[in-house]
C-alpha positions as CSV (number, residue, x, y, z in Angstrom):
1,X,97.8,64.0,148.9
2,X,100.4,61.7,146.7
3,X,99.5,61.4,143.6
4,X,102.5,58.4,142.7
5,X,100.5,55.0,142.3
6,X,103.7,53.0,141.9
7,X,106.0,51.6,139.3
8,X,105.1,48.7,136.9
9,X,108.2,46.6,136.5
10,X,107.8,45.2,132.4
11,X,110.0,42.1,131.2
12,X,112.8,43.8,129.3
13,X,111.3,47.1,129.0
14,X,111.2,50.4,130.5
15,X,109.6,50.6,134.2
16,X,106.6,52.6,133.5
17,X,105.0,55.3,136.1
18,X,101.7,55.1,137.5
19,X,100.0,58.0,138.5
20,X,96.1,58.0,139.1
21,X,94.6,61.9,139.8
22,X,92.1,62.1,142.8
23,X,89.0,63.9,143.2
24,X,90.5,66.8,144.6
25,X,93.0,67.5,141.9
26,X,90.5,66.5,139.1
27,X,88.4,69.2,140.7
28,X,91.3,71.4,140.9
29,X,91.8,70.8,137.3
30,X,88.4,71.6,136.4
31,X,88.6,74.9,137.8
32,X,91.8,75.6,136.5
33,X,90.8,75.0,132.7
34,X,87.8,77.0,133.7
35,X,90.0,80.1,134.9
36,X,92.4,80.0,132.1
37,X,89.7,79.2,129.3
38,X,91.4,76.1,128.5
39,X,90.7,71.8,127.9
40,X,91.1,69.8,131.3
41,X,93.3,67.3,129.5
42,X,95.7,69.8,128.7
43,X,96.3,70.6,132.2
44,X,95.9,67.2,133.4
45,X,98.4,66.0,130.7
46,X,101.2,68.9,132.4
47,X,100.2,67.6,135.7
48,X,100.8,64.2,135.4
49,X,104.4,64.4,133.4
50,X,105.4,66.7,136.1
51,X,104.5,64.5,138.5
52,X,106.2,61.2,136.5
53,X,109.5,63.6,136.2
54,X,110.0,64.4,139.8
55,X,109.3,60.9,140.3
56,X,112.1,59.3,138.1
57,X,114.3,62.0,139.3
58,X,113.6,60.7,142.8
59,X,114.5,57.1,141.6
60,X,117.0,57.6,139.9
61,X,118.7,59.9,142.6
62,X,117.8,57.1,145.0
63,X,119.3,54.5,142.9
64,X,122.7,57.0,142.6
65,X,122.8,57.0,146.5
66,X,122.4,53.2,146.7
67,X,125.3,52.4,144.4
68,X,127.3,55.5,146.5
69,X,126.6,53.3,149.7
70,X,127.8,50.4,148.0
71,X,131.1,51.2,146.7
């Protein structure tokens, strides 16, 4: 299950992350903030800015090994 959508590309800004949550981790969710007593948007907020970390760290590791091949 990948829960990366993509990256938006904006004129002059910031490329932004896109991360969309399918059934099965909403579910997951749901059960979670069950268990713990807590609000699903809590743990889906966590989730998803995990995810959006490990994913700029991925690009921007990728983009370090690019420049490394260049040079």
């Amino acid at each position: 299950m990948d829960i990366f959508d993509g990256i938006k590309n904006t004129k002059g800004k910031k490329k932004s992350i896109t991360i969309s949550l399918d059934s099965e981790l909403y579910n997951s969710i749901t059960e979670l903030a069950k268990l713990l007593g807590v609000e699903k948007a809590l743990i889906a907020r966590t989730v998803v800015n995990n995810a959006r970390n490990i994913i700029a760290k991925r690009i921007e590791q990728e983009q370090k090994n690019n420049k490394d091949i260049k040079d």
